[in-house]
C-alpha positions in Angstrom: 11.9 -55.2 21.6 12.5 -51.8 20.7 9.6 -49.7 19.0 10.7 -48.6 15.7 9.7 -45.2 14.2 10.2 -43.9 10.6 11.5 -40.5 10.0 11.7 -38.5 7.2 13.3 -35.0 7.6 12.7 -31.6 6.5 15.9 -31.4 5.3 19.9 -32.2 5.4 20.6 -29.9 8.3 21.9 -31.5 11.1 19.1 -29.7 13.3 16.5 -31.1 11.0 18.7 -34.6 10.1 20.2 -34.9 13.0 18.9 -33.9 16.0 15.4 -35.8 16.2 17.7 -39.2 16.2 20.4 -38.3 18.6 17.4 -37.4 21.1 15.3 -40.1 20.6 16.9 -43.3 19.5 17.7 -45.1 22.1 16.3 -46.7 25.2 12.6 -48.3 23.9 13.1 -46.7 20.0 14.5 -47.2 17.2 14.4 -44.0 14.6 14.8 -45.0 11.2 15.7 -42.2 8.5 16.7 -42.3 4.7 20.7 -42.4 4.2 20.6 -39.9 1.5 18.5 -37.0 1.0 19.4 -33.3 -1.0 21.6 -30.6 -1.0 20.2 -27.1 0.1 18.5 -26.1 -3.8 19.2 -30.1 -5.1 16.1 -31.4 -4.3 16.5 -35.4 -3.0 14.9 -37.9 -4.8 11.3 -38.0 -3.8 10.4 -41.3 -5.8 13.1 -43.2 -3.8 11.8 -41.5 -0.6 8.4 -42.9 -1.4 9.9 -46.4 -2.0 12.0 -45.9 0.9 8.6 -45.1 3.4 6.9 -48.5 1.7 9.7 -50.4 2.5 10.7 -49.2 6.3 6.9 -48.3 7.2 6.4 -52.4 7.6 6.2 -53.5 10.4 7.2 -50.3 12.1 5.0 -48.6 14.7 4.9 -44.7 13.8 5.8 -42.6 11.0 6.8 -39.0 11.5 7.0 -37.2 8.2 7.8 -34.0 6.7 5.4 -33.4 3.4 8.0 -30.8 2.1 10.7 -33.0 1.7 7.8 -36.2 0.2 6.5 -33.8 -1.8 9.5 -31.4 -3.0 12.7 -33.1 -1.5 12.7 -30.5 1.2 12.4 -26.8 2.9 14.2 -25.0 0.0 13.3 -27.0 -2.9 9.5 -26.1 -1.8 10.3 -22.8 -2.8 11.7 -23.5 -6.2 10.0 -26.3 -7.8 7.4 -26.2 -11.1 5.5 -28.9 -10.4 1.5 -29.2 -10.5 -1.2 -29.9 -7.8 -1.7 -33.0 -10.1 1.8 -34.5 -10.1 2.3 -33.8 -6.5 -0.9 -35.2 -5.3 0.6 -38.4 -6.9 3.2 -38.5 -4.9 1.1 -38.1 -2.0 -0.8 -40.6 -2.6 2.3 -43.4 -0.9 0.8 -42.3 2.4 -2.6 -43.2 2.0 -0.3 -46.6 0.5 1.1 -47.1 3.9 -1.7 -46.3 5.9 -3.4 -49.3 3.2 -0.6 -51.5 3.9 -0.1 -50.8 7.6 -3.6 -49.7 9.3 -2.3 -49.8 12.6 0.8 -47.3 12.5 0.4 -44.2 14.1 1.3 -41.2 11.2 2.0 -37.7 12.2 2.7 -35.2 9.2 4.0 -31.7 9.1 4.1 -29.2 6.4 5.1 -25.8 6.1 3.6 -23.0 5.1 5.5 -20.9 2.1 7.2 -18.4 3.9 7.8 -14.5 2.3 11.3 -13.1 3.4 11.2 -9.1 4.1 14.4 -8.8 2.6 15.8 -9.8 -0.6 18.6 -12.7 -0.9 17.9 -15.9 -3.0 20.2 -17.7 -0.7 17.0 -20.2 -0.2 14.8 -18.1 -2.9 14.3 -18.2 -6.6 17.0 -16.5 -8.4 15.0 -13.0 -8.7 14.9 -12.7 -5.7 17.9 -11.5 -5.0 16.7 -8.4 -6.7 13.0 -8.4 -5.9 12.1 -10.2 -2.9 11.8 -6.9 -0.3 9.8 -5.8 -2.8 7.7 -9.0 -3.4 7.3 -9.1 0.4 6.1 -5.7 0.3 3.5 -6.3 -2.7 2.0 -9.1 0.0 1.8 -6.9 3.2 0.2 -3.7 0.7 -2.2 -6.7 -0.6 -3.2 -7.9 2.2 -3.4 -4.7 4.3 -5.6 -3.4 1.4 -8.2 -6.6 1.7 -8.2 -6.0 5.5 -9.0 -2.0 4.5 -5.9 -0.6 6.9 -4.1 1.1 3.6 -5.1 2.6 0.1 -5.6 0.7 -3.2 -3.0 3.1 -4.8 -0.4 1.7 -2.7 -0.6 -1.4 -3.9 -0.1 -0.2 -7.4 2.9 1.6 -6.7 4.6 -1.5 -5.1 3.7 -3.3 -8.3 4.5 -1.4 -10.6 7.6 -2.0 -9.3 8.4 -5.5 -10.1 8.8 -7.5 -13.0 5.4 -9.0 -13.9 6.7 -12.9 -14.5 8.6 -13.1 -11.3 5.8 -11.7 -9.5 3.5 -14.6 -11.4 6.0 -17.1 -11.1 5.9 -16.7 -7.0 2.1 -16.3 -6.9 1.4 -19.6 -8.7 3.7 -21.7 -6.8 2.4 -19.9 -3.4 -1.1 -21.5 -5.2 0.1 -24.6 -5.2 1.7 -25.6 -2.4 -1.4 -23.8 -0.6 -3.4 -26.7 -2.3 -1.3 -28.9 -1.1 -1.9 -27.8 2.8 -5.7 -28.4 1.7 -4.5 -31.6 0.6 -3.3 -33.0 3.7 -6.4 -30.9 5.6 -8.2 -34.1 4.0 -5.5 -37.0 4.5 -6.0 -35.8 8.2 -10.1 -35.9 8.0 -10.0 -39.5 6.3 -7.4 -40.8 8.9 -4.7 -41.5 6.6 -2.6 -39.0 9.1 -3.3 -38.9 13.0 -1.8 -35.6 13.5 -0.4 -32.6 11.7 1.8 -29.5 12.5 1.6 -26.7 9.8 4.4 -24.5 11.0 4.3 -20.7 10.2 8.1 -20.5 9.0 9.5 -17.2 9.7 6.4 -15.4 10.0 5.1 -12.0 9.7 1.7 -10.4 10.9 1.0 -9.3 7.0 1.5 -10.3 3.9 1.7 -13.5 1.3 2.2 -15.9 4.3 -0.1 -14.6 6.2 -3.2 -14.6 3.4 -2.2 -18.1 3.5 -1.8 -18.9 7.2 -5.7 -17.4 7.9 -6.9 -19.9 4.2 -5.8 -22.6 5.7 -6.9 -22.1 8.7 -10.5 -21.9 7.9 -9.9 -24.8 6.0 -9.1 -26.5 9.1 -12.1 -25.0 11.0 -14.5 -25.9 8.5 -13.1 -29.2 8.2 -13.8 -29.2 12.4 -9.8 -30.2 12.8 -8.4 -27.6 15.1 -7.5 -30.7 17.8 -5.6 -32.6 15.1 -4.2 -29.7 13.0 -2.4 -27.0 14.9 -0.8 -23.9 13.3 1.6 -21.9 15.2 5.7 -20.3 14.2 8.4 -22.9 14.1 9.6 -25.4 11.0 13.1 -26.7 12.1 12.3 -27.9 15.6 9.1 -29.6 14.3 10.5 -33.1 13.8 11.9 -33.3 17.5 8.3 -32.0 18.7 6.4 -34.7 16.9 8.5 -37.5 18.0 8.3 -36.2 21.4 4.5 -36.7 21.0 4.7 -40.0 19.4 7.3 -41.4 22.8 4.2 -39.8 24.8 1.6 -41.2 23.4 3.6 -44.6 22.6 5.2 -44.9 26.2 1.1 -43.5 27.5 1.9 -40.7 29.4 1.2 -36.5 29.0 4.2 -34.7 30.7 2.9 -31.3 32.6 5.4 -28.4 31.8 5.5 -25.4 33.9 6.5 -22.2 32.4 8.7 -20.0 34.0 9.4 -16.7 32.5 12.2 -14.5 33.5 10.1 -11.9 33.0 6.2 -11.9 33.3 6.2 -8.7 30.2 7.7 -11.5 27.9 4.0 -13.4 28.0 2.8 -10.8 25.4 5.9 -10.2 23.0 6.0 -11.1 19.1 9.3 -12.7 18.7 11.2 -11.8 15.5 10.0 -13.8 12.8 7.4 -14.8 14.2 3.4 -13.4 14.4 2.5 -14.9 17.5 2.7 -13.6 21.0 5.3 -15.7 23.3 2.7 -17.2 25.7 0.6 -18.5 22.7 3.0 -19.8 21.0 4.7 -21.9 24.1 0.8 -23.4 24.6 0.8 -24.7 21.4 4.5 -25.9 21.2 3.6 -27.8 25.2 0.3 -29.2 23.7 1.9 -30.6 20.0 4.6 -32.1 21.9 2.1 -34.5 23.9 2.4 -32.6 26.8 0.2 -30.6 29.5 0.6 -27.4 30.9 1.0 -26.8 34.5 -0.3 -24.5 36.6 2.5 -24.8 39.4 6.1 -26.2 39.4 4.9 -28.6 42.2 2.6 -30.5 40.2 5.1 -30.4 37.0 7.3 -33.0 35.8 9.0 -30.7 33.6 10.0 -27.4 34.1 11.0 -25.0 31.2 12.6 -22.1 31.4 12.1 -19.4 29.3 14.7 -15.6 29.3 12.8 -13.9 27.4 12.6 -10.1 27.6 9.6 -7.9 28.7 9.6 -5.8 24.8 11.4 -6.3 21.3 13.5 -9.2 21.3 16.9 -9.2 19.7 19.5 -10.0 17.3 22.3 -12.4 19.8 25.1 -10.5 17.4 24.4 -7.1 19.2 24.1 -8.5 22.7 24.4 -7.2 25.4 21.2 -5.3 25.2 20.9 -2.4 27.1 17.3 -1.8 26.2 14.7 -1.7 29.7 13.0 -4.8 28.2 16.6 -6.9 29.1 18.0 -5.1 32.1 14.9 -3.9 33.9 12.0 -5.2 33.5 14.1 -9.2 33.4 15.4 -10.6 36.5 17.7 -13.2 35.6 19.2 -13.8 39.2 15.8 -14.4 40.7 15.2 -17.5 37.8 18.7 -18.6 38.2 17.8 -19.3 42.2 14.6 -20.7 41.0 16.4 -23.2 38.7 18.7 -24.0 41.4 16.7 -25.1 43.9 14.6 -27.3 41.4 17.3 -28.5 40.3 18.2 -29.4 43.7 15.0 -31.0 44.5 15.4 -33.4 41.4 13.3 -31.5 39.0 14.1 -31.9 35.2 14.9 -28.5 34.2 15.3 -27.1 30.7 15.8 -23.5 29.2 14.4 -22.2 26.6 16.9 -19.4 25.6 15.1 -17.3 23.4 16.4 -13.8 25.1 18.2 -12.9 21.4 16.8 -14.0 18.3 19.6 -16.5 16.1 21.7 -17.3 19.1 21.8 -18.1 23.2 22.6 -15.0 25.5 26.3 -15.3 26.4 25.3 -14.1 29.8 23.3 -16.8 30.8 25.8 -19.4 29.6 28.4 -17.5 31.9 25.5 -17.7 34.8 24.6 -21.0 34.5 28.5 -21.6 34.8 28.7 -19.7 38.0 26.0 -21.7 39.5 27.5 -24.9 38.7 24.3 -25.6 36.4 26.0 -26.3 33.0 25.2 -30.0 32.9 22.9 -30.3 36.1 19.9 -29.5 33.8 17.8 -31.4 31.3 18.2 -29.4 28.1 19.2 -25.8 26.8 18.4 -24.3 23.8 18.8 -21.0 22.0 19.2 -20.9 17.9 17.5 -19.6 15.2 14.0 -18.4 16.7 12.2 -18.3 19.4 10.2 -21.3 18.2 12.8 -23.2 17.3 14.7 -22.9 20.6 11.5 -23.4 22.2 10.6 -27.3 20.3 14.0 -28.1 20.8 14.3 -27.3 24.6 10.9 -28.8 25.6 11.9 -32.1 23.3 15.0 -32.6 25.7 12.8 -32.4 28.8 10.5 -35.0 27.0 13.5 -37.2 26.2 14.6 -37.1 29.8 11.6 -38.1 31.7 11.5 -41.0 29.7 14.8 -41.7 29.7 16.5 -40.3 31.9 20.5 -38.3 31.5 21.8 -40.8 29.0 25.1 -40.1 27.6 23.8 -39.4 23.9 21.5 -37.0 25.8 24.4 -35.3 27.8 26.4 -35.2 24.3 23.5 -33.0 22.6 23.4 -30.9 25.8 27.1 -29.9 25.6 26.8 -29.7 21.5 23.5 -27.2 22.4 25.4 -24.9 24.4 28.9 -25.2 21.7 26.2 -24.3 18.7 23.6 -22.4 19.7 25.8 -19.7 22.3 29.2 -20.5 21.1 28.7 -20.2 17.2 25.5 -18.8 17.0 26.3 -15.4 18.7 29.9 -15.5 19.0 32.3 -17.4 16.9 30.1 -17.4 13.7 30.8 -13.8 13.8 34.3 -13.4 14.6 35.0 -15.9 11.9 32.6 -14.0 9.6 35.3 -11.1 10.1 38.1 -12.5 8.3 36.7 -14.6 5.6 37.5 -11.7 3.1 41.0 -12.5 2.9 40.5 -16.0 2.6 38.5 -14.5 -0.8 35.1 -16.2 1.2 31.7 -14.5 1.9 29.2 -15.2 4.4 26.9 -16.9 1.6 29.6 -18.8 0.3 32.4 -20.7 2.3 33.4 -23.3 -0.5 33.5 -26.3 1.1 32.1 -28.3 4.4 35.3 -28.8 5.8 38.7 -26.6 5.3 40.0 -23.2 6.3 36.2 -22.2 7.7 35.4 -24.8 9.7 39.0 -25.0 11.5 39.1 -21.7 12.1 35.4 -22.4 13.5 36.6 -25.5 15.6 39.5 -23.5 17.1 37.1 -20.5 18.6 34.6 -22.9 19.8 37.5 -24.3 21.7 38.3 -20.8 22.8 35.1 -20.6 23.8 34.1 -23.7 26.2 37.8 -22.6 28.3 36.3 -19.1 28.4 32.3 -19.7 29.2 32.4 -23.4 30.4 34.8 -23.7 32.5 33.2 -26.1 35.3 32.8 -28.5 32.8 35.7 -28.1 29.7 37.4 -30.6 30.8 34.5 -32.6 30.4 33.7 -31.9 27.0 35.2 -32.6 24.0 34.8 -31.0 20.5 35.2 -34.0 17.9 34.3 -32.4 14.7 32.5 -28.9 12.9 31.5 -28.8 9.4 29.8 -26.4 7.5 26.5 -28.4 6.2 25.6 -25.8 3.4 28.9 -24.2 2.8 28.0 -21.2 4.3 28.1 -19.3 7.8 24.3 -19.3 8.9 24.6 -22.7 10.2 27.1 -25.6 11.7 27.5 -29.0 12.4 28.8 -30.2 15.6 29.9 -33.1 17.1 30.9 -33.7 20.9 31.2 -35.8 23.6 30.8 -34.9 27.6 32.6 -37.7 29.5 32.2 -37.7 33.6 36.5 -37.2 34.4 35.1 -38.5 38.0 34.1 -42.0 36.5 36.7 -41.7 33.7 34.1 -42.9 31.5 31.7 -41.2 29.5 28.8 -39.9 31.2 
């Protein structure tokens, strides 16, 4: 009898919706997930999600849920809402409910941390901050630098002088809020009404708004003496696949060891864009939430991940290929391209962590990996959004794999990984992105999830497998792109590898 586990997302997305499920349901689980959630700003219904965690959590064996979409109806509506501590602890209150109800399911929670964008856009912000939001940002790094002593009262004046005193309060008391909220589930986790919690620093910076909040909380958790059941590190996106790759581990009784392999040794000690943490950290703690070990050799591993890396500044995938020393110097991709080959070879379960370029995979490596005949020999590729996110969602594939081995839902995501996260990510998003003036379209705004946009999309993610896959494009088929939040940032993707020896999907 399959183990069924109860999943509520972060949000819509397809990486936050969908992914988690197309990894782990199948085999031994079962992933159950609401049918209907929000819309990007729409927040979903958070009184039928409650109804909908009583109802499913009986009987079930573990719950893995996000506290931003209980508690807000997701990632973007946690940044918009006016609700109080008091009203929101309310509808917290269903988990201790389902622990009442259910004293034997294993719970693991995560819950972000309200980020502060350095630029301004209120594509995912409050209205005003379109027009305030570097400066808000700015306010929090002057703030905070000045409580640290690194900069001069004065400065802080200037930047608020700056901006309009009701947005500014607006922000602060809503930062307040869901702070007291991360306190909140600080306690749920000491009484045991959750096993496990990930607060994830979404898009981080090493000052500022966040980060005031990030070190709170933290000494909330120290005091509390939680740092084994709480951990705090960069990510959001990737953290549904993490914990369910924790809760197969613990539920299947098993700790996979992970050895890291770095493309280059100078990328141990590099902050990632949008992130605050240094690289090596930051894979420990992504290895350790995932129910996993780390290993000191590849022998002794039964995962490997692969990680490209640079030795300084990472990236933006849209300007690639970097000519900067930290890419073409100091990284030496042939030598980890061997490496993966002969472990490959010796029936290791690779998987690469593709975070050479920050918001999309390095075209070279797909075109490497090609050459090698490696496209669908390893476990799992990743290389979207950041370096933390890439890095959940690669180590999650290895996980799946050594419990289930190369099923064909797993091979699917694998080809879907590489269409996504190198083909749109750091190509095709941007040569589409190029004409969408004359189509009378913006970046921000594509008017619909399927039309003009997402064919023109399909058609150069086409282009691209015949170009960059070409040991395996006849093995893959595209079946279907959309455009989740009607804009360009993000795409969802659906497609199948079949085996052409077999004649049957593989």
């Amino acid at each position: 009898m399959k183990k069924k586990i109860v999943f509520l997302p972060l949000d819509e997305r397809p990486c936050n919706y969908a992914f988690p499920e197309k990894l782990f349901s199948h085999g031994d689980f079962q992933i159950v997930k609401p049918e209907k959630l929000g819309n990007k700003k729409e927040p979903a219904d958070v009184h039928a999600l409650a109804d909908f965690l009583k109802k499913e959590c009986r009987g079930a064996q573990g719950l893995v849920v996000s506290i931003d979409m209980l508690l807000y109806g997701g990632l973007v509506p946690s940044r918009l809402h006016h609700s109080e501590a008091a009203q929101l602890t309310k509808l917290a209150a269903v988990l201790r409910k389902v622990r009442q109800e259910n004293p034997d399911i294993l719970i693991y929670g995560f819950q972000c941390i309200m980020r502060c964008p350095s630029y301004s856009s209120s594509d995912e912000e409050p209205d005003y901050y379109e027009h305030s939001g570097a400066l808000i940002h700015q306010a929090g790094e002057a703030l905070h630098r000045s409580r640290l002593g690194l900069c001069q009262e004065q400065q802080l004046k200037s930047v608020l002088k700056k901006i309009d005193e009701k947005e500014l309060t607006d922000y602060v008391s809503r930062r307040e809020c869901n702070r007291e909220m991360n306190y909140l589930m600080i306690r749920y986790v000491k009484e045991g009404i959750l096993d496990m919690l990930i607060i994830p620093q979404d898009d981080s910076a090493a000052y500022g708004y966040a980060a005031m909040d990030q070190q709170d909380v933290r000494e909330k958790i120290m005091q509390e003496h939680l740092q084994t059941k709480i951990l705090m590190y960069p990510g959001a996106d990737e953290v549904g696949m993490t914990l369910l790759s924790r809760m197969v581990n613990h539920m299947s009784g098993t700790k996979p060891k992970v050895y890291v392999k770095y493309a280059s040794e100078g990328a141990k000690s590099v902050l990632p864009i949008y992130e605050g943490n240094s690289l090596d950290n930051t894979i420990r703690y992504q290895i350790l939430a995932a129910g996993c070990q780390f290993a000191d050799t590849y022998e002794s591993a039964d995962i490997i991940l692969a990680v490209t890396a640079p030795a300084e500044k990472i990236e933006e995938a849209v300007n690639q290929p970097s000519t900067a020393k930290g890419y073409c110097v100091e990284r030496c991709m042939p030598e980890l391209l061997d490496f993966l080959c002969e472990r490959v070879k010796e029936g290791k379960i690779v998987t690469i962590a593709d975070n050479a370029y920050g918001n999309g995979g390095e075209l070279q490596l797909i075109s490497m990996l090609n050459a090698c005949g490696l496209l669908d020999k390893v476990a799992g590729y990743a290389g979207w959004n950041t370096s933390a996110n890439t890095l959940g969602t690669a180590i999650a594939e290895g996980v799946d794999v050594f419990h289930s081995g190369c099923t064909p839902e797993h091979q699917n995501f694998l080809a879907e990984r590489y269409i996504e996260d190198a083909g749109y990510c750091a190509l095709v998003r941007w040569q589409v992105n190029g004409v969408l003036e004359k189509y009378g379209m913006n970046y921000f705004d594509v008017q619909e999830q399927q039309g003009t946009v997402s064919k023109l999309v399909f058609d150069g993610l086409e282009a691209f497998i015949r170009e960059y896959m070409p040991t395996i494009s006849q093995k893959v088929k595209l079946q279907k792109v959309w455009m989740p939040w009607r804009r360009m940032f993000e795409v969802g993707v659906e497609a199948v590898y079949t085996d052409t020896r077999k004649g049957e999907q593989s």
